[in-house]
C-alpha positions in Angstrom: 9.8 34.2 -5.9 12.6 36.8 -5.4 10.6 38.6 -2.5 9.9 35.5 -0.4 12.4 35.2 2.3 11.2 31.6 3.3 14.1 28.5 1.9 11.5 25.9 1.5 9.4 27.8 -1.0 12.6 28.5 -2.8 14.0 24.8 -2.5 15.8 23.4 -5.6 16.0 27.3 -7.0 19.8 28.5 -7.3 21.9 29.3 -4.3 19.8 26.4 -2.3 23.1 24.4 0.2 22.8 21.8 2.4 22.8 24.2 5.2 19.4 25.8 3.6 18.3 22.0 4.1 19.5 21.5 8.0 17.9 25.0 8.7 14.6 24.1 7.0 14.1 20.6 8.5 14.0 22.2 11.9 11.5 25.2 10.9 7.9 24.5 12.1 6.5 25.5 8.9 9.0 23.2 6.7 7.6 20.0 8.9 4.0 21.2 8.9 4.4 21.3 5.1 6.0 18.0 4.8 4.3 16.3 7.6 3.4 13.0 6.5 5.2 13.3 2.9 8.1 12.6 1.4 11.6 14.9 2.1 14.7 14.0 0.3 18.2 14.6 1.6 21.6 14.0 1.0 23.3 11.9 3.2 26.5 11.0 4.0 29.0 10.8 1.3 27.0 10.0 -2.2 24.3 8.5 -0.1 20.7 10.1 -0.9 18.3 9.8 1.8 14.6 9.7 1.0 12.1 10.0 3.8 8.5 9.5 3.9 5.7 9.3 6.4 2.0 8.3 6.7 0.5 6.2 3.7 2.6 5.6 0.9 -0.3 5.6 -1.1 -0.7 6.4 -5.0 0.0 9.9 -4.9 3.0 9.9 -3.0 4.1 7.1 -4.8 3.9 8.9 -8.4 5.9 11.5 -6.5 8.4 9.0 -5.9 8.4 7.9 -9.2 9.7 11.6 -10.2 12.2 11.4 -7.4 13.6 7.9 -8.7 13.8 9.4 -12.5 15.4 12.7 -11.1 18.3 10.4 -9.1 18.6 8.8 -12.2 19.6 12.1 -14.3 21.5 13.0 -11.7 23.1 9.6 -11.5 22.6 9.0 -7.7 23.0 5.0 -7.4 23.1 4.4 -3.5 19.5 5.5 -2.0 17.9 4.6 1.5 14.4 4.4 1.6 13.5 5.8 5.6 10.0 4.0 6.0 10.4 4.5 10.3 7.0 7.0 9.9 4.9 5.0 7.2 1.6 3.6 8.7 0.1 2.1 5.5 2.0 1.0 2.4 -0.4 0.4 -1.3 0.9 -2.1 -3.7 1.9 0.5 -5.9 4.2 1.7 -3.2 5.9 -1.6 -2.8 6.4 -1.6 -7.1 7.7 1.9 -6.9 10.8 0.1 -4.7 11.9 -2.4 -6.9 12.1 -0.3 -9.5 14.1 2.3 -7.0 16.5 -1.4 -6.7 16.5 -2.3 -10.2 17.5 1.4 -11.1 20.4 1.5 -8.4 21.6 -1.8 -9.3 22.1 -1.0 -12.6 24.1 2.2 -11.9 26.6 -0.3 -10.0 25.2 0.9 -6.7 22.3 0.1 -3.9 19.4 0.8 -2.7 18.2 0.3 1.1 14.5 -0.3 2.7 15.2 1.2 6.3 12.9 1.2 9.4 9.8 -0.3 8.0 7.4 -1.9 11.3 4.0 -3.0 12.0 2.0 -3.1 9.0 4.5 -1.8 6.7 6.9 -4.6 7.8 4.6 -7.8 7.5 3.4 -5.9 3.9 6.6 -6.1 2.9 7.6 -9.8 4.1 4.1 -11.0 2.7 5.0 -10.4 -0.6 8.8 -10.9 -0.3 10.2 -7.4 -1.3 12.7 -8.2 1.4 14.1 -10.9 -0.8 15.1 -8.8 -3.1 15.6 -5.4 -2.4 18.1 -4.9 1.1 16.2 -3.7 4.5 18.2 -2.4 7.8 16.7 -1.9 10.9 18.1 1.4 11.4 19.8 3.9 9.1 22.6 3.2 10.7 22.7 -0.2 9.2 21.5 1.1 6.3 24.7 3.3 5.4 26.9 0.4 6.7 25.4 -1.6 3.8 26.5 0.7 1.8 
């Protein structure tokens, strides 16, 4: 990959900053890549910020199943979940989050549910996710939470 100049085909590979991330994120090719997946970002502080958009269906959700057992090596224990761009939300999906929350919780830390509406939100209340796992309105909330 040593003769491709572009940072998102080269993400993860040595010499990748947080400032490779912030220039990618506003690259046209970097959002029509992730349009409608899943990004993950550092936050604030030790605060890792995983995005997603469009269904959270099964494929994206064994995706986040590699991103929850990747945290884990890396022992990243306060995560917010950005669900602001999900239209649809499979049970899998909703699974995939309390295992996110059991996995933080054990590490001593936290895990968040932010910006989930419409669908997404009366999914979640249906089946009570909210009563165990912590949601914020905003990631705003979100961070104070944590």
């Amino acid at each position: 990959m040593g003769n491709i100049s572009c940072w998102v085909l080269k993400r993860g590979e040595p010499g990748w900053t947080d400032a490779n991330e912030e220039r990618c994120r506003r690259c046209s090719y970097y959002q029509a890549v992730n349009h409608h997946g899943v990004t993950v970002s550092n936050g604030p502080g030790d605060v890792v910020v995983i995005e997603c958009g469009g269904a959270l269906n099964l494929l994206r959700t064994q995706f986040l199943g590699e991103v929850a057992d990747k945290l884990k090596c890396e022992g990243k224990r306060r995560v917010a979940l950005d669900l602001s761009a999900v239209t649809n939300i499979y049970s899998c999906a909703m699974s995939m989050m309390v295992r996110l929350h059991l996995q933080c919780e054990d590490m001593g830390g936290l895990f968040v549910m932010v910006g989930a509406t419409g669908y997404v939100k009366v999914a979640i209340d249906t089946v009570l996710i909210d009563k165990i796992v912590k949601c914020a309105d905003t990631m705003e909330e979100a961070l104070a939470l944590m």
